[in-house]
Backbone as ProteinMPNN parsed JSONL, in Angstrom:
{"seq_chain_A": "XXXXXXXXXXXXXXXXXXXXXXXXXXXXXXXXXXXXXXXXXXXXXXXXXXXXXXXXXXXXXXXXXXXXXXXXXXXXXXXXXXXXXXXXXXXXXXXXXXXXXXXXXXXXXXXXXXXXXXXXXXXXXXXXXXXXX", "coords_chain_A": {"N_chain_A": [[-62.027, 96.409, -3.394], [-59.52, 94.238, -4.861], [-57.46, 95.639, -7.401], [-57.069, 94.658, -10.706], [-54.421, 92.409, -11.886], [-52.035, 93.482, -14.523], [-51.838, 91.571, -17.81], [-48.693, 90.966, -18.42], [-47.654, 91.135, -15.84], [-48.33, 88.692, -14.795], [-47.128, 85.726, -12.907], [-47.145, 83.42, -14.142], [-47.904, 82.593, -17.564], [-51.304, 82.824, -19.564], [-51.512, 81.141, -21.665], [-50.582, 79.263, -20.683], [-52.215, 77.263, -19.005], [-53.477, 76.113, -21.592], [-51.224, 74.38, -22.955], [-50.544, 72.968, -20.825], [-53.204, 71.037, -20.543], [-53.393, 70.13, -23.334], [-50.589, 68.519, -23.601], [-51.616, 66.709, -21.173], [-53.767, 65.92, -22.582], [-52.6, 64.49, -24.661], [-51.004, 62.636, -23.356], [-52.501, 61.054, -21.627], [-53.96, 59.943, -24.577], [-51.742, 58.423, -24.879], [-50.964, 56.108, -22.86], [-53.629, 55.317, -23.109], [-53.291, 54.325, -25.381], [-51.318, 52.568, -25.536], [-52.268, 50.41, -23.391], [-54.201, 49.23, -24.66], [-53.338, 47.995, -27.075], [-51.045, 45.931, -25.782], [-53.643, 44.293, -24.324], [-54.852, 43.333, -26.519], [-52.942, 41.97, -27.724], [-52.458, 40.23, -26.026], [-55.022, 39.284, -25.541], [-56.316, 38.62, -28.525], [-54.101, 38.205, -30.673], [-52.973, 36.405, -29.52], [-53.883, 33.987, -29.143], [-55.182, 33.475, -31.438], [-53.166, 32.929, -33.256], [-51.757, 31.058, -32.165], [-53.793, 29.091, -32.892], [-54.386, 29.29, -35.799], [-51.577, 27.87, -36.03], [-51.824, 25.71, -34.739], [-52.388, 23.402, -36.713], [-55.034, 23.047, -37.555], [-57.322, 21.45, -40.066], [-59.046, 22.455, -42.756], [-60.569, 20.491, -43.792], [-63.777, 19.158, -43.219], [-64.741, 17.653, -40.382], [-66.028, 14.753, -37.729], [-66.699, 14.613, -34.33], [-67.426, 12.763, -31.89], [-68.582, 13.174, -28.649], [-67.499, 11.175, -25.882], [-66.904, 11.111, -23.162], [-66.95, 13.23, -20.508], [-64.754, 14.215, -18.083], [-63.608, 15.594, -14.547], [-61.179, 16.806, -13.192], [-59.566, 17.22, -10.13], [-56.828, 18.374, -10.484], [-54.913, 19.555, -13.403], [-53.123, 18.819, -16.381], [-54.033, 19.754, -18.666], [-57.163, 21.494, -20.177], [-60.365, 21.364, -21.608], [-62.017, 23.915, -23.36], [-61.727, 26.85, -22.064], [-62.713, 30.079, -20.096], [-62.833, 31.13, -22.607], [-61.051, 29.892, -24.08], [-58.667, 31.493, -24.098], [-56.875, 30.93, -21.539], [-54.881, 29.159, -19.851], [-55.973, 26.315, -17.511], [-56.503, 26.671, -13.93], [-56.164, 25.115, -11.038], [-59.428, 22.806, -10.677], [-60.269, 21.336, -13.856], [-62.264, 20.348, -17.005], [-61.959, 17.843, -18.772], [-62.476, 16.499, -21.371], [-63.728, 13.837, -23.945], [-63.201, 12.91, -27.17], [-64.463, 10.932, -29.959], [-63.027, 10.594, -33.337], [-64.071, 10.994, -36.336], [-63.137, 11.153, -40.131], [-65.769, 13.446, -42.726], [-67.569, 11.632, -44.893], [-67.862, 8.743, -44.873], [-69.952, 6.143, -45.937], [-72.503, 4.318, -46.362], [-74.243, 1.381, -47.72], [-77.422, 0.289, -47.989], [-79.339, -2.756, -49.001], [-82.027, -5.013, -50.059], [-82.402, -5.854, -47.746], [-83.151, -8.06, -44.901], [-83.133, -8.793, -42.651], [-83.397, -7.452, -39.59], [-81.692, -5.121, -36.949], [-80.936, -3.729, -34.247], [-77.646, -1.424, -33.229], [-75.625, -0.516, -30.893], [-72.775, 1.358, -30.664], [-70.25, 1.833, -29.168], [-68.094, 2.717, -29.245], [-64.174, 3.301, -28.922], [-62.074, 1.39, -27.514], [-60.974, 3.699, -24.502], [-58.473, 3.385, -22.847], [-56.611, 2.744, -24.463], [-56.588, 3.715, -27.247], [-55.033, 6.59, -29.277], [-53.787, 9.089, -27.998], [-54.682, 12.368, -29.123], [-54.139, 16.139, -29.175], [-56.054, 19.158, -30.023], [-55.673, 21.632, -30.233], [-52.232, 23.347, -29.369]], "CA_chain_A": [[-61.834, 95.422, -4.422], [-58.345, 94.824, -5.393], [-56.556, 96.103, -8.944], [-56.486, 93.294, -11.854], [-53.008, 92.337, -12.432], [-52.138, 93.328, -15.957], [-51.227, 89.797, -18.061], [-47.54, 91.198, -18.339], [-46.949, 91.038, -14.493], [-48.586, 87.54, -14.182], [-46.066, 84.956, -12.882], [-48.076, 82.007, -14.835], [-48.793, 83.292, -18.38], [-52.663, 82.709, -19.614], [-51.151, 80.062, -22.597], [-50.449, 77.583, -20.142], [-53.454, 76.264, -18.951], [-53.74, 75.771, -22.572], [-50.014, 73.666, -23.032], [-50.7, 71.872, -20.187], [-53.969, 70.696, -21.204], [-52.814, 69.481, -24.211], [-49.744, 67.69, -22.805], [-52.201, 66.204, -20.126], [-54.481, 64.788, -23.652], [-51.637, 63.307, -25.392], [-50.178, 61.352, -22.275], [-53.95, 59.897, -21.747], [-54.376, 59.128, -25.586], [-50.626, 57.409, -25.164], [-51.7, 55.283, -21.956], [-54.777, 54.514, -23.273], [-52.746, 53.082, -26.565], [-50.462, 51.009, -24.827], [-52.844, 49.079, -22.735], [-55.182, 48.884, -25.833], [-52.14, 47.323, -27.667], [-51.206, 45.084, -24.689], [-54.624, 43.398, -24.149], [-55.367, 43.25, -27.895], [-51.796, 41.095, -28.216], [-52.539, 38.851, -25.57], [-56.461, 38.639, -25.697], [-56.962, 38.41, -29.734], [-53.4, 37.526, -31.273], [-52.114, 35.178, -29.431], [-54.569, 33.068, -29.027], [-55.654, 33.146, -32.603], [-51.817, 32.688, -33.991], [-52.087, 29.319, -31.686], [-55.27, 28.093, -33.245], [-53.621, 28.949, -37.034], [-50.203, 27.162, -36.039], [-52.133, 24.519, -34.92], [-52.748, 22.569, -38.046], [-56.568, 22.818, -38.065], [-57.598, 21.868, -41.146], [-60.227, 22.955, -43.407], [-61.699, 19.544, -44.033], [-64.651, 18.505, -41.949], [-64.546, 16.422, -39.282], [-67.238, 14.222, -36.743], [-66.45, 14.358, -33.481], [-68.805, 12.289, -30.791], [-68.472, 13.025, -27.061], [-67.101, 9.905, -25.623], [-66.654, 11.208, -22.071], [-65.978, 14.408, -19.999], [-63.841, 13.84, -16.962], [-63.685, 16.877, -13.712], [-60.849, 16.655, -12.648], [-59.053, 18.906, -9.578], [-55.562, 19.266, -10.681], [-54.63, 18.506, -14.7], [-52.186, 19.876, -17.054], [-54.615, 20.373, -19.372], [-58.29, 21.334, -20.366], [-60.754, 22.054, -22.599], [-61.72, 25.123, -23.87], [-62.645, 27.155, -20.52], [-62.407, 31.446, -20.075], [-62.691, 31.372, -23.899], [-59.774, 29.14, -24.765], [-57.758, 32.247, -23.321], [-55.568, 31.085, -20.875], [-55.056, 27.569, -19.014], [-57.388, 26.614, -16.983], [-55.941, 26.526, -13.155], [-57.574, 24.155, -10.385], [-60.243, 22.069, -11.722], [-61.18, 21.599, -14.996], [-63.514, 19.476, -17.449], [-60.983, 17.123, -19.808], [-63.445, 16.225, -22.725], [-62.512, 13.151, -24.758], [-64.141, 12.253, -27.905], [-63.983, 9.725, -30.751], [-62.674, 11.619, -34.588], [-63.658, 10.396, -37.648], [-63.408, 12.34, -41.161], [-66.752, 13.118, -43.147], [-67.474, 10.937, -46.013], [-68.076, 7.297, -44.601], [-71.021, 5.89, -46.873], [-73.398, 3.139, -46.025], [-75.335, 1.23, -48.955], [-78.013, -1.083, -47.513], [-79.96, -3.177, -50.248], [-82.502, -6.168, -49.979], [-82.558, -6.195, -46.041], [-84.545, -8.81, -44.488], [-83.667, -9.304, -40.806], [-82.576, -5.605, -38.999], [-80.944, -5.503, -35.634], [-80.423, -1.96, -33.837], [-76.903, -2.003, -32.5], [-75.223, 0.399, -29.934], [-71.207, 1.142, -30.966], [-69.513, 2.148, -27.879], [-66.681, 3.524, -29.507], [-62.788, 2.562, -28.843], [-60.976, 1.323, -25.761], [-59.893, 4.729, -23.991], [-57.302, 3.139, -22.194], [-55.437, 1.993, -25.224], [-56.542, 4.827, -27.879], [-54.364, 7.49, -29.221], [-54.034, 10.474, -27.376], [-54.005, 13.822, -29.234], [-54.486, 17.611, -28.621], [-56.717, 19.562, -30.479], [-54.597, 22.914, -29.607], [-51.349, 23.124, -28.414]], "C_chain_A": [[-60.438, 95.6, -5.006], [-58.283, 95.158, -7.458], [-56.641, 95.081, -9.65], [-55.083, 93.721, -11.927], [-52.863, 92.26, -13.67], [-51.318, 91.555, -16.379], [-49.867, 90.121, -18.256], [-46.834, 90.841, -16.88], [-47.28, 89.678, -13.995], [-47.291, 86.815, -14.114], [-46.09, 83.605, -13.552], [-48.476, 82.283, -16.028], [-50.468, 82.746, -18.783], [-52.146, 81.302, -20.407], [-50.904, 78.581, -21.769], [-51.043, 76.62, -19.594], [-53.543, 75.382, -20.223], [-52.762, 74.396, -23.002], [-50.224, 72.785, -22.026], [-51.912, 70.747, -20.262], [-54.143, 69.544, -22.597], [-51.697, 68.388, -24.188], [-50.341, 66.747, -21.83], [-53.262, 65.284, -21.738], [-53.528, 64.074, -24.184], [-50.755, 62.098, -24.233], [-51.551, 60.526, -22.116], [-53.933, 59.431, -23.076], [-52.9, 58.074, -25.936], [-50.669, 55.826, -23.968], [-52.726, 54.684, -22.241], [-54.114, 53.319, -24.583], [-52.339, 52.176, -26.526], [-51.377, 49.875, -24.195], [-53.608, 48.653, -23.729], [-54.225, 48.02, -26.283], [-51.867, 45.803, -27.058], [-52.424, 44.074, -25.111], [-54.502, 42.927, -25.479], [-54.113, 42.233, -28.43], [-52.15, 40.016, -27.218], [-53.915, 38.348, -25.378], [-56.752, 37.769, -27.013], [-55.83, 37.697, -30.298], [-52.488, 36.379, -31.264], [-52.322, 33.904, -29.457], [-54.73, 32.492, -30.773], [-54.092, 32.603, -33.526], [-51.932, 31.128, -33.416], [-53.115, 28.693, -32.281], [-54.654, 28.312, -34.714], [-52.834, 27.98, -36.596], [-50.406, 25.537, -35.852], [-52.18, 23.144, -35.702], [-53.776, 22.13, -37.962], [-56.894, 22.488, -38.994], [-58.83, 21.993, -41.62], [-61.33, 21.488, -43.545], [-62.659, 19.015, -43.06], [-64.111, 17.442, -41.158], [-65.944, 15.777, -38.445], [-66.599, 14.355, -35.561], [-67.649, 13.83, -32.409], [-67.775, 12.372, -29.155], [-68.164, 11.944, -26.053], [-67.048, 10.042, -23.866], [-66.247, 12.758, -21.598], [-65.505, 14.384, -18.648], [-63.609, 15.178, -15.953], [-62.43, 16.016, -12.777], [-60.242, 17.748, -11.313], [-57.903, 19.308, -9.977], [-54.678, 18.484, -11.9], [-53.627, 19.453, -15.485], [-52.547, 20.663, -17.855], [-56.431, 20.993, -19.819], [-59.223, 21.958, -21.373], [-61.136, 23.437, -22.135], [-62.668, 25.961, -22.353], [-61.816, 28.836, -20.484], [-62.326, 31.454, -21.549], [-61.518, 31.216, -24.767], [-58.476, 30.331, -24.672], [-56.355, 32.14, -22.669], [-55.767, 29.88, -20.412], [-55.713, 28.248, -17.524], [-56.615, 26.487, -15.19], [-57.086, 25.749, -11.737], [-58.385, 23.152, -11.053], [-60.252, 22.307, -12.72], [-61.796, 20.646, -15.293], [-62.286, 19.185, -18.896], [-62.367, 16.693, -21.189], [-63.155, 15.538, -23.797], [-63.668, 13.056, -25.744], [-63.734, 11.257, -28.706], [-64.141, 10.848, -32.353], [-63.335, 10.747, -35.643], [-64.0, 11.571, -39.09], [-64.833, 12.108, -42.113], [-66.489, 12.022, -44.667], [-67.822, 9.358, -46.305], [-70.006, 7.303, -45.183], [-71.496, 4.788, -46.302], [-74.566, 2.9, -47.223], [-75.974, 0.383, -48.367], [-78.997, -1.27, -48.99], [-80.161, -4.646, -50.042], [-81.945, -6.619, -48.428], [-83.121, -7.044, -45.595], [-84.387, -8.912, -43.35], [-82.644, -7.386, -40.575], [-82.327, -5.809, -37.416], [-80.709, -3.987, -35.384], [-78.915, -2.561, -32.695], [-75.807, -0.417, -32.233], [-73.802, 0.145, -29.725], [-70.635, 2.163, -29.434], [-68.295, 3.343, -27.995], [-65.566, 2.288, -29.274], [-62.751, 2.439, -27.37], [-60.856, 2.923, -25.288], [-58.912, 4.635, -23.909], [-56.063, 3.198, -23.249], [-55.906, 2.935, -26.694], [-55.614, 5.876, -28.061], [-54.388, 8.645, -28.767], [-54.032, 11.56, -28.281], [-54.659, 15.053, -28.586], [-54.673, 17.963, -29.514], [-55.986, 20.61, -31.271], [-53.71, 23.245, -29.072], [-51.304, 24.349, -27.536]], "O_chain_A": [[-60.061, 96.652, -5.523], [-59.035, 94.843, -8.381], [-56.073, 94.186, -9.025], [-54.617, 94.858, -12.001], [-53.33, 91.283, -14.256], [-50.648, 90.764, -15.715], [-49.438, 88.969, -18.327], [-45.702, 90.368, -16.779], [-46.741, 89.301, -12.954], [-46.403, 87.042, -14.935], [-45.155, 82.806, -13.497], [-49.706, 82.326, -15.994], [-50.818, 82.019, -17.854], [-52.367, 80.273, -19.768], [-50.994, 77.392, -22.076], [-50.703, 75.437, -19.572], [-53.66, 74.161, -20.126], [-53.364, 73.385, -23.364], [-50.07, 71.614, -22.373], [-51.592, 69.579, -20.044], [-54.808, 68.516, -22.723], [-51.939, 67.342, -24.79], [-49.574, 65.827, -21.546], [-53.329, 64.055, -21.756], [-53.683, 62.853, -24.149], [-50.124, 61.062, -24.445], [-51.592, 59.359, -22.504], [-53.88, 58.203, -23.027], [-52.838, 57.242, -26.841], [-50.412, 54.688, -24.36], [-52.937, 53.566, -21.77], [-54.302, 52.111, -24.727], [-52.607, 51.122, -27.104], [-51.25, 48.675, -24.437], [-53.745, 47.43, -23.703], [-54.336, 46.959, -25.668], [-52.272, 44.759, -27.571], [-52.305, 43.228, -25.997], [-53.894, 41.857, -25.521], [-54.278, 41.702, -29.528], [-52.126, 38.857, -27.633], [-54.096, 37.166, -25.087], [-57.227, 36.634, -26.961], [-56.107, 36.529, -30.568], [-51.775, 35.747, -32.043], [-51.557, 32.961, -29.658], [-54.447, 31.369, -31.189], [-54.227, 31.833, -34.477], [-52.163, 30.166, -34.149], [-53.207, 27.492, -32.026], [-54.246, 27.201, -35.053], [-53.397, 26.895, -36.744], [-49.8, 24.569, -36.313], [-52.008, 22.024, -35.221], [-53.917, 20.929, -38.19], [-56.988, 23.583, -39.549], [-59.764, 21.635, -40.902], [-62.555, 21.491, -43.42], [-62.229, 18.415, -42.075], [-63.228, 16.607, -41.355], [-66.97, 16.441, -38.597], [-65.42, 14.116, -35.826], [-68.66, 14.499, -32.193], [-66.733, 11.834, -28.782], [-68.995, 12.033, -25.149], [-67.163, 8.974, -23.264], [-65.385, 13.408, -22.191], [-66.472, 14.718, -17.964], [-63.348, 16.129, -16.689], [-62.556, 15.056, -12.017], [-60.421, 18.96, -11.438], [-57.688, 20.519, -9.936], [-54.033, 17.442, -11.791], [-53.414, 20.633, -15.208], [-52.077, 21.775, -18.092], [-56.983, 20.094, -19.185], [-58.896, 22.998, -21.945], [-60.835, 24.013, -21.089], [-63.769, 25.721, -21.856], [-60.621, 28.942, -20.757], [-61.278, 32.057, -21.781], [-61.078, 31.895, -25.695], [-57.384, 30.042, -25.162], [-55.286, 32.71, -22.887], [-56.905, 29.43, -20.542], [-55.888, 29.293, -16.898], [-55.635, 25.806, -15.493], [-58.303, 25.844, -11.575], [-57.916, 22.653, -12.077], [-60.247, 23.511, -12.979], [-62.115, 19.856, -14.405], [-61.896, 20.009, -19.723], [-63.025, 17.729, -21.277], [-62.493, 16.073, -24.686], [-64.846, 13.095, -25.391], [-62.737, 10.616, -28.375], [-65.054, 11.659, -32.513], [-62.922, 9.588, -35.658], [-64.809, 12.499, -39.098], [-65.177, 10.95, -42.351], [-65.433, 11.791, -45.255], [-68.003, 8.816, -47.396], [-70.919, 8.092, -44.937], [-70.667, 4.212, -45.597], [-75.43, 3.688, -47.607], [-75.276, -0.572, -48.027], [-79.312, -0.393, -49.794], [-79.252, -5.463, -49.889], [-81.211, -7.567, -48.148], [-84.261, -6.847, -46.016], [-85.402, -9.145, -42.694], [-81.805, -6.669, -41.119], [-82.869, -6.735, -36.812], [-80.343, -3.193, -36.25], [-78.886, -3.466, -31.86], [-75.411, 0.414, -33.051], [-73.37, -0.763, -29.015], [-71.028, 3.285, -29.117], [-67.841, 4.268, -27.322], [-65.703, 1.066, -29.335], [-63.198, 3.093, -26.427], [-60.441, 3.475, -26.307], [-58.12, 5.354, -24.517], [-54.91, 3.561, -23.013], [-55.076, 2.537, -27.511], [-55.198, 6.29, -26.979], [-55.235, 9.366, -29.295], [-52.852, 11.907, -28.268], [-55.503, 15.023, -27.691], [-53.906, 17.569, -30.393], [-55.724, 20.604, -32.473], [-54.015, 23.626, -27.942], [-50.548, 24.385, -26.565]]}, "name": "protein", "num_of_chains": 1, "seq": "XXXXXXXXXXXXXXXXXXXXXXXXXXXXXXXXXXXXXXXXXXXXXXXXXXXXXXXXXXXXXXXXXXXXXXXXXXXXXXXXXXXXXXXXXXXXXXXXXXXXXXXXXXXXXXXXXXXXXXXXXXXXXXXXXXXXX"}
């Protein structure tokens, strides 16, 4: 059985398992920061800085479903991968008709009633906007 080598003659002292160890946790908890950082700027803030800048505003709105359109190759689309990233290839365009809450209706002393089925606007000739730029 050979001799132990006293820790004076080692060519590696014992401490450095220890230093390297340590040096080996702080480069993982700096790698792990960065990509944390990363995602977390282009998953959560960028998106959400676009939906502020927007000019959402606080006051209600109606929106009715007027049409949703598949197309294969568009510039734009609705909200698809979690309004994330544009959508590439197909998507699903989604038009509706806006109006703000508050529209009142008084009926009083009715006598003939009629049920009647509003279509909405032209498309063709309607204003375009975007929701989200």
């Amino acid at each position: 059985m050979p001799k132990p080598t006293p820790v004076e003659d080692l060519i590696i002292p014992p401490q450095d398992n220890r230093i390297c160890g340590t040096i080996c946790m702080c480069q993982m908890t700096a790698v792990l920061s960065s990509v944390a950082i990363v995602y977390l700027t282009v998953a959560i803030y960028m998106p959400s800085m676009r939906a502020f800048k927007s000019g959402i505003t606080e006051v209600p709105a109606m929106c009715t479903t007027t049409r949703a359109v598949t197309k294969d190759n568009c510039d734009w689309g609705s909200c698809g991968e979690w309004c994330l990233s544009k959508t590439s290839g197909a998507c699903i365009q989604i038009y509706v008709n806006l109006r703000h809450n508050g529209s009142s209706l008084l009926f009083a002393n009715c006598t003939n009633t009629a049920n009647k089925t509003c279509y909405g606007i032209d498309q063709e000739n309607a204003k375009k906007n975007r929701c989200i730029a």
